[in-house]
C-alpha positions, 0 to 999 in steps of 0.5 A: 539507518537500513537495517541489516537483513539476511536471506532468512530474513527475507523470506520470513518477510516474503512469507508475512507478506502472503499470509500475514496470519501464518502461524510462527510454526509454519513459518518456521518450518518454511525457513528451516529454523526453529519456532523460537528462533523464528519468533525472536527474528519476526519480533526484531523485524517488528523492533526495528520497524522493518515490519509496520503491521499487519492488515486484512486484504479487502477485494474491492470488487465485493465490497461495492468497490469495483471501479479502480483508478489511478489519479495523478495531480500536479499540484501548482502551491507550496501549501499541501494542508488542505490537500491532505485534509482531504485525503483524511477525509475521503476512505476512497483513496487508498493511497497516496504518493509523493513523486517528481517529476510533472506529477506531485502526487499519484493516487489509488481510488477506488470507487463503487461508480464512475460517478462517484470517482468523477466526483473524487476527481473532481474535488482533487481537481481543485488542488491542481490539474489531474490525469487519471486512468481507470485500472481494467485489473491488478496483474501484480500485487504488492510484493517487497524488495526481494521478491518479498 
């Protein structure tokens, strides 16, 4: 079942999604609640599952990373095991979604050359045919529902 959030709530999670390490007093001042108050309301999110954690932002670029792509698979079986093995396996793919359509999976890698992302493309390959597209930058990052 959804849980039931306020404005207030959306904006404390607007605000955790910028900075997840912003102190509870400032955040409590950008909602116009107390600390307390604020703590209590993060602590519910976090009960509730409507907040999963916390995590640094890596920029790719700086960290060897620079070539980003999104590899789309169309996956002809039923048995998605060893496909997911290899996701397990492989820190260049930094996400993976489900989907419908013609597509049965979109994926983000990243790669610190073409070489090694045409390999990475290649071992997807052998799960079904691929499409990928390499991304010149990020124009908009992650953000929630609500702007959040």
């Amino acid at each position: 079942m959804a849980e039931t959030l306020d404005a207030t709530d959306w904006v404390i999670l607007a605000e955790l999604q910028k900075d997840g390490r912003l102190p509870l007093t400032v955040l409590a001042k950008r909602v116009s609640l107390s600390a307390s108050a604020t703590t209590e309301r993060v602590k519910r999110l976090e009960s509730a599952g409507v907040i999963t954690g916390y995590r640094a932002e890596v920029d790719l670029e700086k960290v060897g990373y620079a070539v980003l792509a999104i590899v789309r698979l169309k996956y002809p079986g039923s048995r998605h095991d060893p496909l997911h093995r290899l996701l397990t396996e492989r820190f260049e793919i930094l996400e993976c979604l489900r989907t419908t359509g013609d597509d049965c999976y979109v994926l983000k890698v990243a790669a610190p050359s073409m070489g090694r992302l045409e390999e990475i493309v290649n071992e997807l390959a052998a799960f079904g045919s691929t499409n990928t597209n390499v991304v010149y930058r990020q124009t908009l990052p992650y953000r929630g529902p609500h702007g959040a």
